[in-house]
DOPA-454072 format. One record per atom (N, C-alpha, C): residue in one letter; x, y, z. Coordinates in steps of 0.2 Angstrom, whole numbers, plus 5000, padded with zeros to 4 digits. Layout:
BEGIN
aXYZ...
***
This chain:
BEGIN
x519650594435x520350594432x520850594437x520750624444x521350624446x521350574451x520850544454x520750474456x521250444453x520950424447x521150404441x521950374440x522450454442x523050484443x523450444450x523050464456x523250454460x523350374462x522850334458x522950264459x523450214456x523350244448x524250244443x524650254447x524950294450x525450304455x525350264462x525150264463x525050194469x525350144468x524850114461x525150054459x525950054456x526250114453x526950114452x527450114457x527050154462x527550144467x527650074471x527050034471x527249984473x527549924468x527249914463x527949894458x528849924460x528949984461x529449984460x529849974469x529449974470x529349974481x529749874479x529249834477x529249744475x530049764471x530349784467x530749774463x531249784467x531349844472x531849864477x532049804480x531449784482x531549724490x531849694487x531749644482x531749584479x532649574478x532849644476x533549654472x533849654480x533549684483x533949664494x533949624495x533449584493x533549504495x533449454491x533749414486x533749394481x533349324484x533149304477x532849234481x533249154484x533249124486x533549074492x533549024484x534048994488x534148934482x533548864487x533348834482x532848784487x533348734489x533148704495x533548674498x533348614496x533748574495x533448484495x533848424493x533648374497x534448344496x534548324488x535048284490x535348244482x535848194485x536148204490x536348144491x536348124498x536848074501x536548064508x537247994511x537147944517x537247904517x537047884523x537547824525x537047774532x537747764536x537747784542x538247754544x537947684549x538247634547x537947564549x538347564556x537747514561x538147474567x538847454567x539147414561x539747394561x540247464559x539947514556x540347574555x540447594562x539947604566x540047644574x540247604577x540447544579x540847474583x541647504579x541747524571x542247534571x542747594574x542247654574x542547694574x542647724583x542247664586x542447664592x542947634594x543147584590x543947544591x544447604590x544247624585x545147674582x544947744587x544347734591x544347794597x544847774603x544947704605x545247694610x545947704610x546347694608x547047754608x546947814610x546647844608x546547934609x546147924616x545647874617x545547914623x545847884629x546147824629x546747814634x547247854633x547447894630x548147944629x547548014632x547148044632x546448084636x546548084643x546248024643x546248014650x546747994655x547247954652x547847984655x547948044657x548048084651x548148144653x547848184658x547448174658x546748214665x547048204668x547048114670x546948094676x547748084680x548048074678x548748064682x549148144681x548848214679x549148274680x549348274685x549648314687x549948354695x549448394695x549148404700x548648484699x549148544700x548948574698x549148654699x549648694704x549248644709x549548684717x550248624718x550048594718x550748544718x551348564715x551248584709x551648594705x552048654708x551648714710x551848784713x552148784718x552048724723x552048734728x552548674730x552648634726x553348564726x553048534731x552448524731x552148474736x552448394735x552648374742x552948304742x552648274750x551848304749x551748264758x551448204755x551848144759x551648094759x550848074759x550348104761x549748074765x549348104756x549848144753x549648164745x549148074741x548848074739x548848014736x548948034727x549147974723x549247994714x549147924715x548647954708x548447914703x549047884698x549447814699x549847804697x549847754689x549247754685x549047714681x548547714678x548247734673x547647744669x547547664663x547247634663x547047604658x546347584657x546147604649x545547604646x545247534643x544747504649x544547424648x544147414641x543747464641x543247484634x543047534633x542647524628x542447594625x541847564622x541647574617x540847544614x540547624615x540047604609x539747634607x539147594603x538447624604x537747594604x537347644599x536747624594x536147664594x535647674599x535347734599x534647734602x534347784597x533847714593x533647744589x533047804590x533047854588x532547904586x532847964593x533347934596x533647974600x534448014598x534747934597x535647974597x536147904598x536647924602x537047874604x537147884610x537247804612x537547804620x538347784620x538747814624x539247804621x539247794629x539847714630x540247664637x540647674636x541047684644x541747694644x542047654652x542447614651x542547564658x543447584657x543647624662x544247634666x544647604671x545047584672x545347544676x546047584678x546047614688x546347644687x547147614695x547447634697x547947644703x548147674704x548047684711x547847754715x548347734723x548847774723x549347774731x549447834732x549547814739x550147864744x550747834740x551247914740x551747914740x552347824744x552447804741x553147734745x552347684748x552147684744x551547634743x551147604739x550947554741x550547494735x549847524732x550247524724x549447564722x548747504726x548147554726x547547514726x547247534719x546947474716x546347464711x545847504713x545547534704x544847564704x544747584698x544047594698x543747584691x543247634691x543347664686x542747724683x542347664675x541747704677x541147684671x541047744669x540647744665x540547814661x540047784657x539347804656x538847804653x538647854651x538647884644x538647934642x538047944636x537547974636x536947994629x537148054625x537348044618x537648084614x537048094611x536948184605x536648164600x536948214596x536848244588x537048274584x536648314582x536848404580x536348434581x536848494575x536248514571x536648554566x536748644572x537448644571x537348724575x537248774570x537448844572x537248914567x537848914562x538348894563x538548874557x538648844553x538148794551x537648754547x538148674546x538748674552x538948614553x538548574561x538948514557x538448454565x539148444569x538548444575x538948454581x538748394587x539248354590x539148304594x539048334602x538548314604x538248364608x538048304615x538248314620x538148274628x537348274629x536848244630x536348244631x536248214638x536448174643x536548144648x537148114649x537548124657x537948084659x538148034663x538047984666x537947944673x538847914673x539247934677x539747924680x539747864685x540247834688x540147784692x540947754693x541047774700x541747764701x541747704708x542047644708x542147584710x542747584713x542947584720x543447564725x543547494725x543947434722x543947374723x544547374728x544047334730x544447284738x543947274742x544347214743x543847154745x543647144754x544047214757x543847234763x543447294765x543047294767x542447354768x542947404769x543147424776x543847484779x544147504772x544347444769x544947484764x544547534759x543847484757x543547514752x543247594752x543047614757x542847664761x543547714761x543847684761x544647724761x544847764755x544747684750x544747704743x544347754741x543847734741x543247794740x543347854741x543747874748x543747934750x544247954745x544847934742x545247964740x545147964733x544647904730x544347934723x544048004722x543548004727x543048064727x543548124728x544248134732x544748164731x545148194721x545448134721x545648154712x545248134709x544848104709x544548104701x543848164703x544048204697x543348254696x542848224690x542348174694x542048184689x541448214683x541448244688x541248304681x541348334676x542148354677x542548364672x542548314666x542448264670x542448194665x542048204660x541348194663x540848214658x540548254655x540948304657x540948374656x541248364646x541848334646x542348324641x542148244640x541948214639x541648144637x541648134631x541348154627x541048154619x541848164615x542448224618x543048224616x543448174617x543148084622x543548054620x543348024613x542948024611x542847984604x543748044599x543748004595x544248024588x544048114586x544148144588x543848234585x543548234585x542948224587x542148204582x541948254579x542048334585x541648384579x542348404573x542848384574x543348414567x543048344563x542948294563x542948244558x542148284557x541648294560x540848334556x541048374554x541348424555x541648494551x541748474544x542348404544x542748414538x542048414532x541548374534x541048334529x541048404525x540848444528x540548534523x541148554523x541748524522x542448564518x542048574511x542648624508x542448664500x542948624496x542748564492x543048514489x543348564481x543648544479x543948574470x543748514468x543548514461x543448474456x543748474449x543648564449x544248574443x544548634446x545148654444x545448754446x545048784448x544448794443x544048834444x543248824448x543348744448x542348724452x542648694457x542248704463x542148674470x541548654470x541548604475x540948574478x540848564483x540348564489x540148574495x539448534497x539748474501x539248454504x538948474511x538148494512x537748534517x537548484519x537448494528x536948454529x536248494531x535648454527x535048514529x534548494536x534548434540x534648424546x535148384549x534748374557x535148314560x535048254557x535548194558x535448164555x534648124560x534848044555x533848014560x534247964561x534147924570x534447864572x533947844571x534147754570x533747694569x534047634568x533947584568x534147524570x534647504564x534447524559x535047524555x535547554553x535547614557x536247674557x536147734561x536247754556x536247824556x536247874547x535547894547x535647914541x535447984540x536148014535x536148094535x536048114526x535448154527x535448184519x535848244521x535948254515x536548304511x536348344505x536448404503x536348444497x537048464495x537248424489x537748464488x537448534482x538048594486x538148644481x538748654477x538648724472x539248694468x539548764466x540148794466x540448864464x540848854458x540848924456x541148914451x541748984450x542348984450x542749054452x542449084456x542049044463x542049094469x541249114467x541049094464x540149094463x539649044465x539049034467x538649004469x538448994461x538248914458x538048904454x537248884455x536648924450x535948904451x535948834447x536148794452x535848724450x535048704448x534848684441x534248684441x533848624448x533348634452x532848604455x532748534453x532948474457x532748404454x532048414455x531348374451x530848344450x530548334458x531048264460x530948214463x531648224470x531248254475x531648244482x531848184483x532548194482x532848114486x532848134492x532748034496x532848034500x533547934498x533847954506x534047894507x533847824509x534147784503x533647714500x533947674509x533147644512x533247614518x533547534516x534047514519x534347454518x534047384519x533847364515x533447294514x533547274519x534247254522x534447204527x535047254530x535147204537x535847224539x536447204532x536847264535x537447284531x538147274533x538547254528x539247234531x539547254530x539447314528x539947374526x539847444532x540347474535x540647534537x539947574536x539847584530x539547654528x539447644520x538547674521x538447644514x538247744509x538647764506x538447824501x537947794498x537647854495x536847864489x537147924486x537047914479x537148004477x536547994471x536248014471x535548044466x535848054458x535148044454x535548064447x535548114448x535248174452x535248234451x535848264454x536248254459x536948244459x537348244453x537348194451x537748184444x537448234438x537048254437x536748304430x536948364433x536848374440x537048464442x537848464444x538148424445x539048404442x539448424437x538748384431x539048404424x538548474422x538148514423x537948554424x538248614427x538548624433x539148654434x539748674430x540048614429x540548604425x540548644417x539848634416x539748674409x539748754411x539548774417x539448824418x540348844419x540648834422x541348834422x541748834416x541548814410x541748824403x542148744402x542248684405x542748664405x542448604398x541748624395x541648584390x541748594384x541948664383x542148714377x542848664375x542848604369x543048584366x543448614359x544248594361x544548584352x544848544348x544448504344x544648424342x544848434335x545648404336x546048424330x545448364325x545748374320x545548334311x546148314306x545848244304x546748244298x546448274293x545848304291x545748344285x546148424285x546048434279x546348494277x545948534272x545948594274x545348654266x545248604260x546048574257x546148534251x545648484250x545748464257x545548384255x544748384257x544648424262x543748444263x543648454256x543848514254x543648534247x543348484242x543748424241x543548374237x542748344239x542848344245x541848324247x541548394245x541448434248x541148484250x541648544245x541348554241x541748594233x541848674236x541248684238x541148764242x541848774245x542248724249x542548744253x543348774248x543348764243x544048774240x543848844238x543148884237x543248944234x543248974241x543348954247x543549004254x544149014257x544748954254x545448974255x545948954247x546148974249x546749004243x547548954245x547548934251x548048894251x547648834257x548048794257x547848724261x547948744270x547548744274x547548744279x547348654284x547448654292x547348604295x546348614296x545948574296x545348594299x545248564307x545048614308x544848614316x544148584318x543848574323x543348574325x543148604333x542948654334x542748674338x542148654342x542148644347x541448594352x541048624358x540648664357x540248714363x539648644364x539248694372x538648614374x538248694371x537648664368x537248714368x536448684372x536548654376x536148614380x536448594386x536048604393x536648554398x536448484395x537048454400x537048374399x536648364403x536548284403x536148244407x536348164408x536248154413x536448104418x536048064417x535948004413x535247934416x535747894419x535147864425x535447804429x534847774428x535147704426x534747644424x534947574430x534647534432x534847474435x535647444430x536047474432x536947414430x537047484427x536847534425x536947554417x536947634420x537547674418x537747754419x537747774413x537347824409x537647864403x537447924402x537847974398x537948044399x537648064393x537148114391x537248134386x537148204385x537548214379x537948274378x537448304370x537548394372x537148404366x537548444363x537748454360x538248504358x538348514348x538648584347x538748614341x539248614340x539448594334x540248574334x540248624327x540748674329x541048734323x541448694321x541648704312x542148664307x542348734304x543048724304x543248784303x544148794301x544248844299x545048834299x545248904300x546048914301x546248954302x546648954312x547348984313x547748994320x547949034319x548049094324x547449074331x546649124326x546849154322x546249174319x545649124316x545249084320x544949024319x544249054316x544149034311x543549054307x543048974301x542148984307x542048924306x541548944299x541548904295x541148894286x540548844288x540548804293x540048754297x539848724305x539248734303x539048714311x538648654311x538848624315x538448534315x538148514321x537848494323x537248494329x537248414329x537648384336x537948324338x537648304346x537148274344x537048234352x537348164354x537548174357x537948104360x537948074366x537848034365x537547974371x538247934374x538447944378x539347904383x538947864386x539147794389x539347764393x539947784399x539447774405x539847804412x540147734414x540947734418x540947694421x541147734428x540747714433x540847744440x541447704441x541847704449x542347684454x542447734458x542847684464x543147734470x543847734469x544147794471x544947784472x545047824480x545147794484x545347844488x544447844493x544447914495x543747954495x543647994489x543747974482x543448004477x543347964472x542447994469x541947954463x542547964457x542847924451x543147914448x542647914441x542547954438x541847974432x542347944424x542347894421x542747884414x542047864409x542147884403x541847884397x542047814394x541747764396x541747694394x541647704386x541247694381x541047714376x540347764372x540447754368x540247824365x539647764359x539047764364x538347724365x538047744357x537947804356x537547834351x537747914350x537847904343x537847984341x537548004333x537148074335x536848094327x537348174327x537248194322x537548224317x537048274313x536948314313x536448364308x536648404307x536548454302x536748524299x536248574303x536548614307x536448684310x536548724304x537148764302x537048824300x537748804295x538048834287x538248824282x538448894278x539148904276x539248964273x539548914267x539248874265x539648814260x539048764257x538448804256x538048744254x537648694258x537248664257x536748604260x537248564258x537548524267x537748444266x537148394270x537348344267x536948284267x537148264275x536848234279x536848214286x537448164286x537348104278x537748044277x538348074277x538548124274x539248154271x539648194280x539048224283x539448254288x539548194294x539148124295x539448064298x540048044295x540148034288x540648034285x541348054285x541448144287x541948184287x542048184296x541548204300x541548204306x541248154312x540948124312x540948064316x541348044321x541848024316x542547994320x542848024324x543048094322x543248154329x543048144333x542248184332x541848184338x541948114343x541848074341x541748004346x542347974348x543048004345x543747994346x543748054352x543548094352x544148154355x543548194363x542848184360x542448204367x542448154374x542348104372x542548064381x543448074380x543948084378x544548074379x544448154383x544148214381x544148274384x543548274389x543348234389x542748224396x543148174402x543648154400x543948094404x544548144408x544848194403x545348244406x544948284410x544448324411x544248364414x544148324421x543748274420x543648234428x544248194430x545048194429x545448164429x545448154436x545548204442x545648204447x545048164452x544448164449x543948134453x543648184457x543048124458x542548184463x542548164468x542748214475x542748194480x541748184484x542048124487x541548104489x541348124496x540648134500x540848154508x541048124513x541548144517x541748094520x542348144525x542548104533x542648134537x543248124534x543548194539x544448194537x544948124539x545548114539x545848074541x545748004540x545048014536x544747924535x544847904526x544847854525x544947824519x544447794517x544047754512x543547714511x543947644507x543947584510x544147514507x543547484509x543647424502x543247374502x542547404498x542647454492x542047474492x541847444484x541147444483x540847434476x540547484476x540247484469x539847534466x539247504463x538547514467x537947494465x537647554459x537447534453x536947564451x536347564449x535847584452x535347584451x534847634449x534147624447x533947684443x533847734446x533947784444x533947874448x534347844452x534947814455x535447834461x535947784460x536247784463x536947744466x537247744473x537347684475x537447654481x538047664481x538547664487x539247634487x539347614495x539347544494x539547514501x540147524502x540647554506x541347554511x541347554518x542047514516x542147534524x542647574525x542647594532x542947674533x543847644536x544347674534x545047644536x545547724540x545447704547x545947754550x546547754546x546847844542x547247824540x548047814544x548547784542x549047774546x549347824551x549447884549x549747944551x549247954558x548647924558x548047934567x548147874569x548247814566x547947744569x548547754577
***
C-alpha cells in the first residue's frame, strides 16, 4: 500500500513538474517557408549599375580626404603628393554558384605633387562576397576574400617605380577592402528592410523571415521566406501547411529583375490572420423591412409591433481558404449570416449558414499584392438556427442571396484596399511586373526600379 502511495506521488509530481516547464517554455511555432524569390543575373547586373554613383561619391571620399595630420598641422610641403581625381571605370558584379558573389571594381585615379602634372593609376579590387543570416535573424553581406591590385601607368620604368611609391603612400589598401561590400547601394539596410514589420490593416502586420542563407546558382540567387503574422501586437498561430514549399526552379533564363513565389499557404494564412483580427465580422444593410419579411415568413410579424429596417449580420464560422489553380485564384468563405432587426439593440430571429466561393483577381501596384473579389463564383444558403419557423432553402435564396453576394466582396475588397505589401528591399520599386498563377502558387516576374529620390 504504501509502495503503492509512494509511486502515485511520483507520477503527480512529474505531471505537474511537465506542466510547469512547458507553461516556461511554450512551444516554437514550426518554421517553414511559404514564400520565397530568385534574384536573377540581370537583377545583379542591375543593381550593380545603380551601385556606381554611390561608390564613385565613396571612394572619392576616402580617397582624396586630407588625412588628419595635414589638417592639424596646415601642411603645404610640396614633396606632399594628392590624389587629385577619383573615377569609377566599373563596377560588376558575378555569381559563384553554391558560394556567393564576386563583386569588380576598376578605379582610375590622379595622383601629384603640389604645382604638378597629375600622374595616372588605377586600382582593381576583386572582392568574394556572401550572405549569411546573423543573431538577429537578419542577412548580412559578409567579405569572404579580398585581392586588391594597384597599377602605376607610365610608360617609363623610373617613373613608374616613383608612382608606385607614392601609391603604396595614399592609398591604403586595406581599408579598401576592409569597407568594399559598402560600396555596393546599403546592402545590409536594403537586407534589413526585407524583415520590416509590414501593416495590412490597423490592427494586423506581417513580417517576412528569412529561415537561411540564401542558395547561389547559376540562375540567381534564391531566398525562402516565412512569413509571420500579428495581430494588435500578438503573434498569430497560423495553421501548419501540409506541403513545404519550396522555390519553383526557372525553366529557363529570365528576363525579369527578380522573380517572387508566394505559396497558397501564404494566401490562406493572410486570410486567416485577418479573420483572427475581426476585420471579417460583416454588416450588410437589406431593402427588407419586419413588414415586408413578414409577408414571406408570417412568424416575423408576431415579433415586432412596428416596421423596422432588416439587418444582416455576417461572422466566418470557419477560416477561409485560398485555392490556386493554373490561371484561376478563388476564396472561399464559410460564414453565418444573423437576420435580425433592431439599432443599436440588434436582435437576430434567424441564422443562415452561407458558403461562398469569390473569384480572386491578383495585381501589383507599387511593391504591394493588390487582392479584389472579381465575382462571386458560387453560393449556398441553408437554415442554421430559427425563432420563426422552418424556412425553405428556396425562400432564404430568395430574401438573402442578393445581399450576401452584393455586399461580401465589396467588404472583402475594403478591408484589403491598401494591398499586401510584398518583400522587397527599401528604396526599390517593382515595374514591368505580371502575375503568374499557378496551382498551389504564384509567380511574379519584376523588375526592380531605383527609386528617384537615390538614383
Amino acid at each position: 500500500m504504501g509502495k503503492a502511495n509512494r509511486k502515485g506521488s511520483a507520477v503527480l509530481l512529474l505531471c505537474t513538474t511537465g506542466a510547469i516547464l512547458a507553461f516556461l517554455d511554450p512551444v516554437q511555432p514550426t518554421r517553414a517557408p511559404d514564400c520565397g524569390g530568385i534574384l536573377t543575373p540581370l537583377g545583379l547586373s542591375y543593381l550593380a549599375e545603380v551601385s556606381k554613383p554611390h561608390a564613385e561619391v565613396a571612394l572619392r571620399r576616402d580617397l582624396m580626404a586630407r588625412r588628419a595630420s595635414d589638417l592639424f598641422l596646415g601642411s603645404t610641403d610640396p614633396s606632399r603628393k594628392r590624389i587629385t581625381s577619383v573615377k569609377l571605370v566599373d563596377l560588376w558584379l558575378s555569381l559563384i554558384p553554391e558560394a556567393g558573389l564576386r563583386l569588380g571594381i576598376e578605379v582610375e585615379l590622379r595622383i601629384a605633387p603640389l604645382h604638378a602634372v597629375p600622374m595616372p593609376a588605377r586600382i582593381s579590387i576583386q572582392a568574394d562576397l556572401h550572405v549569411d543570416v546573423g543573431p538577429d535573424g537578419n542577412l548580412q553581406l559578409l567579405t569572404s576574400a579580398c585581392r586588391p591590385t594597384v597599377h602605376a601607368q607610365s610608360t617609363r620604368e623610373a617613373e613608374s617605380k616613383s608612382s608606385r611609391s607614392i601609391l603604396d603612400k595614399e592609398v591604403d589598401v586595406d581599408k579598401l577592402c576592409l569597407d568594399v561590400s559598402k560600396l555596393l547601394l546599403l546592402p545590409n539596410e536594403q537586407l534589413m528592410s526585407l524583415t520590416a514589420l509590414f501593416p495590412v490593416t490597423p490592427s494586423c502586420q506581417l513580417q517576412y523571415l528569412p529561415l537561411a542563407a540564401p542558395v547561389f546558382s547559376k540562375q540567381g540567387i534564391a531566398l525562402s521566406l516565412q512569413t509571420t503574422f500579428q495581430v494588435a501586437g500578438a503573434a498569430v498561430p497560423v495553421p501548419v501547411s501540409p506541403v513545404p514549399f519550396s522555390v519553383p526552379e526557372l525553366a529557363s533564363s529570365s528576363t525579369s529583375h527578380l522573380i517572387l513565389a508566394l505559396s497558397e499557404h501564404f494566401y490562406t494564412s493572410l486570410y486567416f490572420s485577418l479573420e483572427r483580427a475581426g476585420a471579417f465580422n460583416m454588416t450588410i444593410p437589406s431593402v427588407l423591412t419586419t413588414a415586408t419579411l413578414a409577408q414571406k415568413i408570417t412568424q416575423v410579424g408576431s415579433l415586432y409591433h412596428e416596421d423596422l429596417p432588416i439587418m444582416l449580420s455576417a461572422v466566418l464560422r470557419s477560416s477561409p481558404r485560398v485555392m490556386l489553380e493554373e490561371g484561376r485564384a478563388a476564396l472561399k468563405l464559410f460564414l453565418t449570416v444573423h437576420i435580425g432587426a433592431g439599432s443599436p439593440d440588434f436582435q437576430s430571429f434567424l441564422s443562415v449558414s452561407a458558403d461562398v466561393t469569390a473569384g480572386l483577381q491578383l495585381s501589383v501596384s507599387d511593391t504591394r499584392m493588390m487582392i479584389s473579389t472579381a465575382v462571386i463564383e458560387d453560393a449556398e444558403l441553408s437554415l442554421a438556427a430559427s425563432n420563426v419557423g422552418l424556412v425553405p432553402a428556396a425562400l432564404l435564396e430568395e430574401l438573402f442571396l442578393a445581399p450576401v453576394c452584393q455586399q461580401v466582396p465589396a467588404w472583402m475588397d475594403d478591408v484589403l484596399r491598401e494591398g499586401v505589401h510584398l518583400p522587397h528591399p527599401s528604396r526599390f520599386t517593382y515595374t514591368d511586373v505580371s502575375v503568374v498563377i499557378h496551382k498551389d502558387y504564384v509567380l511574379v516576374p519584376c523588375n526592380l526600379k531605383l527609386q528617384s529620390t537615390m538614383a
